[in-house]
C-alpha positions in Angstrom: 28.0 12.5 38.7 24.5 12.0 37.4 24.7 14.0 32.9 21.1 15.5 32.8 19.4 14.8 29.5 19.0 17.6 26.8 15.4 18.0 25.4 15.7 18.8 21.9 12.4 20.8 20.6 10.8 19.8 17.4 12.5 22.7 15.7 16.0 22.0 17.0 15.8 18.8 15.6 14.3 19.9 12.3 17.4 22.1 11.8 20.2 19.2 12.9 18.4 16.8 10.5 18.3 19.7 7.7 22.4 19.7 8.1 22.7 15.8 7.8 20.5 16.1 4.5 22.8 19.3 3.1 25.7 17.1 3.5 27.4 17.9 6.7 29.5 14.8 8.6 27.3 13.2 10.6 30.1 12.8 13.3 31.2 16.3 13.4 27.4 17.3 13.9 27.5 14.8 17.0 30.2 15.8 18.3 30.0 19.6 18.4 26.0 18.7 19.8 27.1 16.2 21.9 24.4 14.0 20.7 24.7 10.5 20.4 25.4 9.2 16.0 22.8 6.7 16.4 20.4 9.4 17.7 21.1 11.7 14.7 20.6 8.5 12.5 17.1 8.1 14.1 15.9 11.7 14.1 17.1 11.7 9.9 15.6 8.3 9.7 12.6 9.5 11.1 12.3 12.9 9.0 12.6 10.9 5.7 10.0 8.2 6.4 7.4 11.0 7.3 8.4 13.1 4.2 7.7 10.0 2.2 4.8 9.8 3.3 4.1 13.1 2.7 4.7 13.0 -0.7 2.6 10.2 -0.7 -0.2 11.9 0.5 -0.2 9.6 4.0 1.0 12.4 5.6 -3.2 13.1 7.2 -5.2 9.9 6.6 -8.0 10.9 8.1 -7.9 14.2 8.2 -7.8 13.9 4.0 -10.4 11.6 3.9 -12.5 14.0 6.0 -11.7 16.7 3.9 -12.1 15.0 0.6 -15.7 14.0 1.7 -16.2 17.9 2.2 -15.4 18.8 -1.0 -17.3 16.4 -2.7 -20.5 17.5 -0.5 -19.8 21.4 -1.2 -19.3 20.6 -5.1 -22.8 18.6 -4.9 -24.7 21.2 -3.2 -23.3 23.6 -5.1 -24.8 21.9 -8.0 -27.9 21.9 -6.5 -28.1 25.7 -5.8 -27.0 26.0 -9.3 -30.2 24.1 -10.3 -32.2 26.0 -8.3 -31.4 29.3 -9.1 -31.9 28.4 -12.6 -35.3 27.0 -12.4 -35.8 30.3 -10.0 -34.9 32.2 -12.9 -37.3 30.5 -15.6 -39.9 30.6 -13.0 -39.7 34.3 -12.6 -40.1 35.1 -16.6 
């Protein structure tokens, strides 16, 4: 007889990997999931790596580079307007 694979959701696994890190055996988690160690090991495995990178500030390379070059643009035409209005202002005297 054929087992039919469990899907395990992003959250699901979020919340199995948040045991491991607490502490709990990683073999009584397998067992009462009935999910293989060396997947566990992977999904924790996983979950570290990308929080390093996180930490790092990896985590959205191009997405932060994108927004970075945002910023700078709205802080340079901000000074801009700020010039402006104050030559407005002298003009208007």
């Amino acid at each position: 007889m054929e087992e039919k694979k469990k899907r395990w959701s992003m959250q699901a696994r979020k919340e199995v990997v948040l045991r491991i890190l607490s502490g709990e055996s990683i073999e009584d988690i397998s067992r009462e999931l009935e999910v293989e160690v060396f997947r566990l090991e992977e999904w924790r495995d996983s979950a570290v790596s990308a929080m390093d990178d996180g930490l790092k500030g990896k985590g959205r390379g191009k997405e932060n580079k994108e927004l970075d070059e945002a910023r700078k643009t709205i802080g340079r035409l901000t000074m801009e307007l700020e010039l402006f209005r104050g030559k407005a202002k002298r003009r208007i005297r």
